[in-house]
Every structure is written in structure tokens, then in C-alpha cells.
C-alpha positions in Angstrom: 89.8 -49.5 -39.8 91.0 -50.0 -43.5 89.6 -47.9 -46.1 89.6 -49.2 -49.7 91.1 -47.5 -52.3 88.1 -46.2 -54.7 88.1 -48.5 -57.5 88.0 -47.0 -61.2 87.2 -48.4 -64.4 90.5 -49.1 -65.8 90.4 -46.7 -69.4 90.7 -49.3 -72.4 94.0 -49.5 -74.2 92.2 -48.8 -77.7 90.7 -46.0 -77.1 88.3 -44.9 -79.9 90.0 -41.0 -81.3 86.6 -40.3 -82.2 85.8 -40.1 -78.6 88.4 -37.3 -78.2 86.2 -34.3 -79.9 83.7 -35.4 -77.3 86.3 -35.7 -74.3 87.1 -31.8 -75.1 83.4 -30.9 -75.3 83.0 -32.5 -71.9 86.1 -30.8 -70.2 84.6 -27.4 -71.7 80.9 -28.4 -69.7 79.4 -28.1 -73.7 76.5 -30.0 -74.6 76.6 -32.5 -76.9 74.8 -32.9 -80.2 72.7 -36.2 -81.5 74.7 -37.2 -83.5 78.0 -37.4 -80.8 75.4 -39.4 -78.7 75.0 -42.3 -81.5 78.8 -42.1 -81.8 78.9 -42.9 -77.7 76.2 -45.7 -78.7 78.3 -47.0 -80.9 81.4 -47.1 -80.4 83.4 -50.5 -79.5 85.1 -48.9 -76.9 82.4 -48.5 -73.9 84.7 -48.3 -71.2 85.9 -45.0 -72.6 82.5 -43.7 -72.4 81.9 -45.0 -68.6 85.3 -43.3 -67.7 83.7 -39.7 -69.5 79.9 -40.1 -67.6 82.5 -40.9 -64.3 84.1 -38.2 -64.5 81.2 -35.4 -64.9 79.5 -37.5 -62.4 82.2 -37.6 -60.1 82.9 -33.5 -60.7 79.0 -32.6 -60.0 79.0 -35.3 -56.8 82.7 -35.8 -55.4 83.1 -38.4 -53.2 79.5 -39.5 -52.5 76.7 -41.5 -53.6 73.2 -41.3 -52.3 70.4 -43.6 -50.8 67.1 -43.1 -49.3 64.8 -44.8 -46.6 61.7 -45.4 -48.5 58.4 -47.5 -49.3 56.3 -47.7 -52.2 52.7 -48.1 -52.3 50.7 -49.6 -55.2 47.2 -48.1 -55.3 45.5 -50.4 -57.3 47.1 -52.6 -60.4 43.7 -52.0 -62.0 44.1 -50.6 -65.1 42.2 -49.5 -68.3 45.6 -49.8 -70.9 47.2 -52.8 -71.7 50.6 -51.9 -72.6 52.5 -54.8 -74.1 55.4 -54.6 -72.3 53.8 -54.4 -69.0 52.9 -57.4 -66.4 51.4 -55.3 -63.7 48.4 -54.8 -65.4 44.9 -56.4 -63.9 41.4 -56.0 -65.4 38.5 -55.1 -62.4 37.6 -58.8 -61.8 40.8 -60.4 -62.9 42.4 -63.0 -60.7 44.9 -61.2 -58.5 43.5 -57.8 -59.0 43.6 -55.2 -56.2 42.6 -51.9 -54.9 43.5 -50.6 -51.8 40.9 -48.4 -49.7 42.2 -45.4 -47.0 42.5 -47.7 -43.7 45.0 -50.0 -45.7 47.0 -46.8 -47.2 47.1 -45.0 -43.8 48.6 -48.3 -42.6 51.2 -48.3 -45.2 51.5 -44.6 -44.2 52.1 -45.4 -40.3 54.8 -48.6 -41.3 56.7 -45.7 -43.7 56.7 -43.9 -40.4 57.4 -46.7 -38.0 60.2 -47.8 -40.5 61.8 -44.3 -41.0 61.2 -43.5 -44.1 61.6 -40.4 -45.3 59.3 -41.1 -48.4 56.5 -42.5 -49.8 56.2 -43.5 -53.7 52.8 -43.7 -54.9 51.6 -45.1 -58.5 49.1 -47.2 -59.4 47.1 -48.6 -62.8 44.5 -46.1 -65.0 41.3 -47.4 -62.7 38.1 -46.9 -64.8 36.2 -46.7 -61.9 37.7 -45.2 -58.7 36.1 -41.3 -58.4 37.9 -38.7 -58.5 38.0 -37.8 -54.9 39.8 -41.1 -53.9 43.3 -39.7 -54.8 43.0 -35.8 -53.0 41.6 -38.0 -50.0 44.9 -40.5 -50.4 46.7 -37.9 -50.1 44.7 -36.1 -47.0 44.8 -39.8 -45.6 48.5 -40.0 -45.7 48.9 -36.4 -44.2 47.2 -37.0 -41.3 48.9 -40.0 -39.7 52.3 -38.2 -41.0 50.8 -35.3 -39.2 49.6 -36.9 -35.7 53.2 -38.6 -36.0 55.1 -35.2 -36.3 56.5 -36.9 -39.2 57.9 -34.8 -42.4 57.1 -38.2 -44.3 57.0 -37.0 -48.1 54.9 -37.9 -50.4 56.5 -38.7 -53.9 52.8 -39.9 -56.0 51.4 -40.3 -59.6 52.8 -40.4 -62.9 52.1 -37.8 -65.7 50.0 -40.5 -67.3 47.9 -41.2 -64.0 47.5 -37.3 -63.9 46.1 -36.8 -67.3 43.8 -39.6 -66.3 42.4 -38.0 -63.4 42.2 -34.6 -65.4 39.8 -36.8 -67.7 37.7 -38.4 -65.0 37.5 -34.9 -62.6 35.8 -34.1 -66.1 38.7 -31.0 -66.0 40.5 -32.4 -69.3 39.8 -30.6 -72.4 42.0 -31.0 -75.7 42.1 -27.3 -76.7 43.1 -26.3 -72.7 45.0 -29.6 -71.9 47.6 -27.7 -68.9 44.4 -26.2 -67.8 43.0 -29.3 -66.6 46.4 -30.8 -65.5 47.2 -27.7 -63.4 43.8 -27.9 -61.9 44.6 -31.8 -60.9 47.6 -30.7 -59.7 46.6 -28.1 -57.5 44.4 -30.1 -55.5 46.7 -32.8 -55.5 49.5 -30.4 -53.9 47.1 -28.7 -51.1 46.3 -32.5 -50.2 49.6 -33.0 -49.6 51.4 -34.1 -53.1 55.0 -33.5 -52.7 56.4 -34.0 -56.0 56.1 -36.6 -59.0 57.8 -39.8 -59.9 59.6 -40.0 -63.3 57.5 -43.0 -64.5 55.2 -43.6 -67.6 57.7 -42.0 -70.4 58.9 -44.8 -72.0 60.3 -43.6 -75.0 59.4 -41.0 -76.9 58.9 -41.8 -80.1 55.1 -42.4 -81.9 56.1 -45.2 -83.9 56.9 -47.4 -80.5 54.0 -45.6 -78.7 51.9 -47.4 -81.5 53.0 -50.2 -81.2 54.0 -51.2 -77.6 52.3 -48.4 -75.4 48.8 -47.7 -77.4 46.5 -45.7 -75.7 49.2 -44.1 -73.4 49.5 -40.2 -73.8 52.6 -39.2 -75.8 55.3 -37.2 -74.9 53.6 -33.7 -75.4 51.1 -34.7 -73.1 53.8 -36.5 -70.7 55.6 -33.0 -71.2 52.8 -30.8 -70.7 52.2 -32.6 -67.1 55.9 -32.2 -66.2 56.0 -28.5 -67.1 52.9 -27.5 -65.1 54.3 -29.0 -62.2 57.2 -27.5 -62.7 55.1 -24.1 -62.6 53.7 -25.0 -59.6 56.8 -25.4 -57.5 56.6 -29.1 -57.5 59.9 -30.9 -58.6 59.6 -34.1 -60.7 61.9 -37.0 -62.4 61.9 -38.9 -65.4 62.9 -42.1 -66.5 63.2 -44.1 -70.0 62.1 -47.7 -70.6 65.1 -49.0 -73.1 66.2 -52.5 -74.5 62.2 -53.6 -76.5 61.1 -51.9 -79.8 63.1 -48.9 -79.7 66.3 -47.7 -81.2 69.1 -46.0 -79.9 68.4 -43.1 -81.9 65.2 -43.1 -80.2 66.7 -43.0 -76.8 68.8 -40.1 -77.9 65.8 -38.0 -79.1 64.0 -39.2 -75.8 67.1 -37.7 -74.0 67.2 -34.5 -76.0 63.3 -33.3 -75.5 63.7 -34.3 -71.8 67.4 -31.7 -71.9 65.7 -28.6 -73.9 62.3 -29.4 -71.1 65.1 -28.7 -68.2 66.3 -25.8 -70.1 63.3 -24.3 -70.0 62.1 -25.1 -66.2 65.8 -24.0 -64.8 65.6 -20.6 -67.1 62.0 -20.2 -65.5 63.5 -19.9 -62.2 66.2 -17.4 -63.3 68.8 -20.4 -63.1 71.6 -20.4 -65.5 74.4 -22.7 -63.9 76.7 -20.0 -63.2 78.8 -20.0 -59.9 77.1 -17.2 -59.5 73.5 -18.3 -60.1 71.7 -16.5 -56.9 72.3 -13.1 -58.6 69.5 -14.4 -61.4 66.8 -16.0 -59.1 63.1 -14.7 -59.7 60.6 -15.5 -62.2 61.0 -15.3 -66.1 58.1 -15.0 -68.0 57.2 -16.2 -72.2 59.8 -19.0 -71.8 59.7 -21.0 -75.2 61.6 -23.5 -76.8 63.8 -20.4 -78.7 63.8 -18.3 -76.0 66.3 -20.3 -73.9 69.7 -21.3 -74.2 71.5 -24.9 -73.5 71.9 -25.0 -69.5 74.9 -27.3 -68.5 75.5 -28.2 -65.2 78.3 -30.0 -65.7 81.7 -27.2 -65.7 84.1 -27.4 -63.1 82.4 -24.5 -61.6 79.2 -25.0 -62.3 76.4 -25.2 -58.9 73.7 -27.6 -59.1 69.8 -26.5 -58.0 69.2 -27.1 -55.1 65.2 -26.9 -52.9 66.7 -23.9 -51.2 66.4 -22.2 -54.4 64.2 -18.4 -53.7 61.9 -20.3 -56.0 61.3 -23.3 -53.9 61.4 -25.9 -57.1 60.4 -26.3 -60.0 62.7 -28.7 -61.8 63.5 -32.1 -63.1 65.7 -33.7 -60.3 66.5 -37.5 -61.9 66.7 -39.7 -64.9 66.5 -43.3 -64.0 66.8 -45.7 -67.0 64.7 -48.6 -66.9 65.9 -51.7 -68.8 63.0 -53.9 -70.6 62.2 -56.9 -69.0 59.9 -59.5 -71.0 59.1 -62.0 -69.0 55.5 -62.3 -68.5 54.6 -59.4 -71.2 52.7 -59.8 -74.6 56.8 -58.9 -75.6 58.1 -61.3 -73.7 60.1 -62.8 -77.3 62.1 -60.4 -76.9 65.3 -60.7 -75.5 65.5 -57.0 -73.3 69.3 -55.4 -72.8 72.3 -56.7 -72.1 74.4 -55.7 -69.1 76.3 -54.1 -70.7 74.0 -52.2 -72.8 72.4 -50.9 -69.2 75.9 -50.2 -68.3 76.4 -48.0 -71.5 72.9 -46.3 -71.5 73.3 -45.0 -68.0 77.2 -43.7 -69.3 75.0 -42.0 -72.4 72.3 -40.4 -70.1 74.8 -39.1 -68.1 76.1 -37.4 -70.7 73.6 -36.2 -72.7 71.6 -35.2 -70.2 74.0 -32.3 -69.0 71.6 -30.4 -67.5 69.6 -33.0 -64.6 71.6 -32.8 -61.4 71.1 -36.5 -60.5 71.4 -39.8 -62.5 69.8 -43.1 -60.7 70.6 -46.5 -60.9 67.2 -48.2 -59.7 68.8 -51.2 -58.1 65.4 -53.2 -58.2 65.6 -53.6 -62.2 69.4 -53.1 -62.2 70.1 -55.3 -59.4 72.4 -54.3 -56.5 75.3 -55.3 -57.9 74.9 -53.7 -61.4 73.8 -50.8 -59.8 77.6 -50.7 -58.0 79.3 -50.1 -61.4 76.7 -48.0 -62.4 78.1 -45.8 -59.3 81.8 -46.0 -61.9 79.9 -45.0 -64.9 77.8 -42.2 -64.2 75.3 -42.6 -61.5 75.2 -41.0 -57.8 72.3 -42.5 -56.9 71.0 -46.4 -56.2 67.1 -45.7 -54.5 66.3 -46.6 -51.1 64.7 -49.3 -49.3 61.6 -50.3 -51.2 60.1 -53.1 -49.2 57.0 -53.2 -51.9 57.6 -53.5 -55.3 54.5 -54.6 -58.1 55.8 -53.4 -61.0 58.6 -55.4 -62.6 60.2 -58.6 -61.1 63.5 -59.3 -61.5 64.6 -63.4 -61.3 61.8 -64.5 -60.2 61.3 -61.7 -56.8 57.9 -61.2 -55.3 56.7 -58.0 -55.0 57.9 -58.0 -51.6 61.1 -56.7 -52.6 63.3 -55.0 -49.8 67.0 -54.2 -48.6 68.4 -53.1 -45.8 70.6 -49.4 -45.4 73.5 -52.2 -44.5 73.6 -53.1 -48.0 73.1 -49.8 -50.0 75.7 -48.5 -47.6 78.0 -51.6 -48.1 76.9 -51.5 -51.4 78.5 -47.5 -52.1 81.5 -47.9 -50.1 82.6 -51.1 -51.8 82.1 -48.9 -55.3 84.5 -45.9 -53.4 81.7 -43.4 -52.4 80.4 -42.2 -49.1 77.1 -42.8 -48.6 75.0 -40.1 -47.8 71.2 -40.3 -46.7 69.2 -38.2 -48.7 65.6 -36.8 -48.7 63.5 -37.2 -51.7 64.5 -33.5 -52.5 68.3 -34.9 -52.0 68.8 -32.9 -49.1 71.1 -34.4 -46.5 69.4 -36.5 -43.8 70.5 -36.8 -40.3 69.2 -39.5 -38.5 68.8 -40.5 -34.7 67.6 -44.2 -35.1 64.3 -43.8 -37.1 63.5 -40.1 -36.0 65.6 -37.9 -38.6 65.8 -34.0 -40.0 66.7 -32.5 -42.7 70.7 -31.2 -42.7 71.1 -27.3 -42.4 74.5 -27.7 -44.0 
């Protein structure tokens, strides 16, 4: 069999020299500042950056590239917001509006299994009217066919914006005690069988575009606060950034630098530092606080990344995943959204910026498959999985039935130069006998 050469992305022949202060910072594993992000945003020469976010991509993940087997689940598009960038949205008796009751998500749950997935991603609209109790007994619903199937089927549910809205209507949210009520929600959530939390409902940080293109949506503090508490309670999360509408690059950066000094603080709370070493400082820290903690790189040559075998257990953000804008069918939709190459360059920047997040995803449903395979050159280990359902953006004119097959993520990372490697939502290795699989012990 012939194996292909891994292809690069050739380094320009004018090379920007302002890029070389940040090329040194890089090679050290340092972080770097705002204002050598807006010079990585703005510079003419973007294939210089791609080559830097390859390289610490390609240090913290030689060789490989990852996938999952997985299958979302939309709850409900039901929704009290109405976000102008967002065309999932329904109101209760709205033509096309839908909510889902418990025989129709334990179906989902059994085709996950059937299918052998190792994941299910749940998120749905704000519903005004659903009780409480619907999303602990989702959750318990879920368990017990992934139970009677001897499955280890995980599920990866709600966003910190969902969250704060079931704090509200468990009548547990209260302004002066806000992480009291989220940990609450939590809790139950996680004894029902909540696995961890996507990454989704961030946006962009920044009040001004909250304002205008998100009103009504909690802020970042709030979107913060959820992530942190989780992170308290053992549960590992993502994050993501919607990019390419209102915003500024400057406001990506800042977006970037509150998510950084938030994994600063939930890696020190485990005792983690990024040292080779780093099982010598596991246990529990306590008063961690914006000045307490120092930068925590991952990104030197000898630097280990967390990992769910941590003593801890988790606690951490696992992913970014930038989401380019698309305006099709939104109240923004005269807007153009980004370029490909601007989604090319904003993964490269996250990359780097975000030295501290062990995993960098190129969401192949809004970056397309074959974007996504030169996002793999510029900074990303990661393309998703499977899908199969998919409400919440369309891309060219796709349904929401939006699906691929392992074939083509697989074909997909070794035409980009990577071996694929099945992955659990906690990215440990998968091993797989058809559609029963385990968890690697390597």
C-alpha cells in the first residue's frame, strides 16, 4: 500500500519579520499578549501564521488527528430569545416547531447505540414552558436504555445558557448567589447521568455585540460562571466562538483571552501546571482567583497535556471550536459572514492564543469537510464525528439530516497526513469491534 507523504503548507516567500518575535515566543511555549494576536490578524502573510498554529499543533498531537462516532439530538427548537443571527429558533405554535417527549429521545438514545456511537450531543432552544423535571428525566431516560444495552454511551448535553435557564425555571437562580443555583442544576443534572457540557452559546464576548445581535442572552460572566462550576464539579466542558457578523477581531482576541485566564484557573484548581512532571502537583487548591494563578502553557516541547486519568477526574476546558457566521435565513442575513480564508486564519489565531486548551476543533458541518482538511495544516486535531442530525445551522442548502460516514473523516485525515484515531468524548482512544467498542488502556 502507498502512503502519502504528509502534505504542509508551503511557508510564504515574504515572510512578515514581525512574525519572528512571535515565532521565538512560540518555540519558548510563552503566551502571547493581545496585542501580538491583532498582529497574527493582521498581517498579509497568513500562511506564516497557519505554519506557527501547525507546528504547536503538530508538537502537542504528532502524527494524528481525531474523530468521533456520534449523534446529536435537538430537544426542542422552542425558544424564548430571538437572537438575530440565529435560524433555529421557533415560537410554541410556530409552523415547524417541535419538542420531543422521552419515548422519542430513548429512541434516539437506542439508534446512538445501534449505530455505535460513543456520544450523544444534546441542546435545545430556552422553552418557556417545559418543567423543570423534563431535562433530569432526559437524562435518566437516556441512561436507562444505555444501561439495559451495557452501553458506556456518553452524554455530552446543554449549554451554559440552557443551564442558567433551568436554574431560573427550578426557581434555584438568584442574582446575589448566581453559582449557587447553577451548581444546584448541575448536580442533578450529573447524578441523572450528564456527562459533560458542549462549548455552545458563547458567541463573543463582548456587551456591545451582546446588545445588539444576542439580547437577552446571559453574558460572559454568567457563560463563565456556568463553565467554572462545572469545572468544580468534575465535569469537563468546551467552548466555542461565533466569528465573521458584528464583531471585531479585537473582540475575538479578548473572547480568546477570558476563555485562557478561565483555563488557568480550572488547570491550577487541579494542581496542574503543565510541567513534565505534573503528577507530583495533583490535589485540590483552594481561593483560586484571577491573581492568584499564573499563565499555564501547554504548548513546550515537554509540556503533558490533561488528560481524564487525572487523580482529579476533570474539571477542565477540553476544546475551542470556532464557528463561522452564516446569514442566511437570520434577521443578519445582509451580512456577508467570513471568508475562507478568514476561518482558515481564525482557527491558526485560536490555536495560538489559546495555549492552554489541549484540543482545537474544526466542526466540519459549518466548516465543511474539505475546509476542515486544511484546518488539520493550520492548527486543528480535531474534525467531530458522525452527526447524522443537525438543526442548528445549514450549510448550502443541507437538511438537518446532516451525516458522514467514518470512511470519509478517516479518508478525510489521511489525505491531510494524520492518522486517524477514534476518540471518546473525553478524547480517550477508542477500540472498536464493529459497533461494540472500549475505552483504550494505553
Amino acid at each position: 500500500m502507498t502512503t502519502l507523504a504528509s502534505p504542509t503548507l508551503a511557508r510564504s516567500t515574504k515572510t512578515d519579520p514581525g512574525l519572528e518575535a512571535i515565532r521565538a515566543k512560540i518555540l519558548a511555549g510563552q503566551r502571547l499578549s493581545l496585542e501580538e494576536g491583532e498582529l497574527l490578524y493582521s498581517t498579509p502573510d497568513v500562511w506564516s501564521v497557519c505554519e506557527l498554529a501547525s507546528l504547536v499543533r503538530d508538537r502537542m498531537h504528532p502524527g494524528v488527528a481525531y474523530y468521533n462516532i456520534n449523534r446529536h439530538l435537538n430537544y426542542s427548537n422552542v425558544c424564548a430569545l430571538s437572537c438575530k443571527f440565529c435560524e433555529f429558533f421557533r415560537k410554541k405554535d410556530e409552523d415547524g416547531a417541535y419538542t420531543r417527549d422521552l419515548d422519542y429521545i430513548r429512541a434516539e438514545a437506542q439508534k446512538a447505540i445501534d449505530s455505535g456511537a460513543t456520544e450523544m450531543h444534546i441542546v435545545g432552544g430556552l422553552h418557556p414552558y417545559l418543567p423543570w423535571d423534563y431535562y433530569p428525566d432526559m437524562c435518566r431516560a437516556i441512561r436507562e436504555v444505555v444501561d439495559k444495552a451495557g452501553s458506556e454511551l456518553h452524554i455530552k448535553a446543554f449549554t451554559a445558557v440552557e443551564i442558567v435557564h433551568l436554574a431560573k425555571i427550578a426557581k434555584k437562580f438568584k442574582r446575589d448567589d448566581r453559582k449557587a443555583g447553577i451548581r444546584w442544576v448541575l448536580q442533578e443534572l450529573k447524578d441523572a447521568g450528564l456527562g459533560s457540557l458542549p462549548g455552545g452559546g458563547a458567541e463573543v464576548f463582548d456587551d456591545r455585540v451582546h446588545d445588539e445581535a444576542f439580547k437577552g442572552k446571559i453574558r460572559h460572566d454568567a457563560w463563565l460562571d456556568v463553565h467554572t462550576v462545572a469545572h468544580e464539579l468534575g465535569l469537563n466542558t468546551n467552548c466555542t466562538i461565533l466569528y465573521g457578523h458584528i464583531e471585531q477581531r479585537k473582540d475575538r482576541l479578548v473572547h480568546m483571552d477570558m476563555l485562557r485566564r478561565a483555563q488557568d484557573q480550572a488547570l491550577a484548581r487541579l494542581g496542574y501546571t503543565g510541567d513534565p512532571d505534573w503528577r507530583k502537583y495533583s490535589g485540590e487548591y483552594e481561593g483560586i482567583d484571577d491573581n492568584s494563578v499564573d499563565a499555564i502553557t501547554l504548548t513546550r516541547e515537554d509540556s503533558k497535556l490533561p488528560h481524564p486519568d487525572m487523580a482529579s477526574g476533570g474539571g477542565y476546558f477540553q476544546t475551542i471550536t470556532p464557528l463561522p457566521f452564516f446569514p442566511d435565513g437570520s434577521e443578519l442575513e445582509n451580512l456577508y459572514g467570513p471568508s475562507g480564508l478568514e476561518n482558515l486564519r481564525t482557527l491558526a489565531v485560536a490555536r495560538l492564543m489559546l495555549d492552554n486548551f489541549p484540543h482545537t476543533k474544526a466542526f466540519w458541518i459549518m466548516q465543511t469537510l474539505a475546509m476542515s482538511q486544511l484546518m488539520l495544516k493550520a492548527g486543528a486535531d480535531d474534525i467531530d464525528g458522525t452527526v447524522v442530525w443537525y438543526d442548528i445551522t445549514k450549510v448550502g442548502g443541507q437538511t438537518t439530516h446532516q451525516e458522514t460516514t467514518v470512511w470519509d473523516l478517516e479518508r478525510a485525515i489521511r489525505e491531510a497526513g494524520y492518522e486517524p484515531v477514534e476518540r471518546d468524548t473525553l478524547y480517550r482512544r477508542v477500540e472498536r469491534e464493529g459497533k461494540a467498542w472500549r475505552v483504550s488502556i494505553r
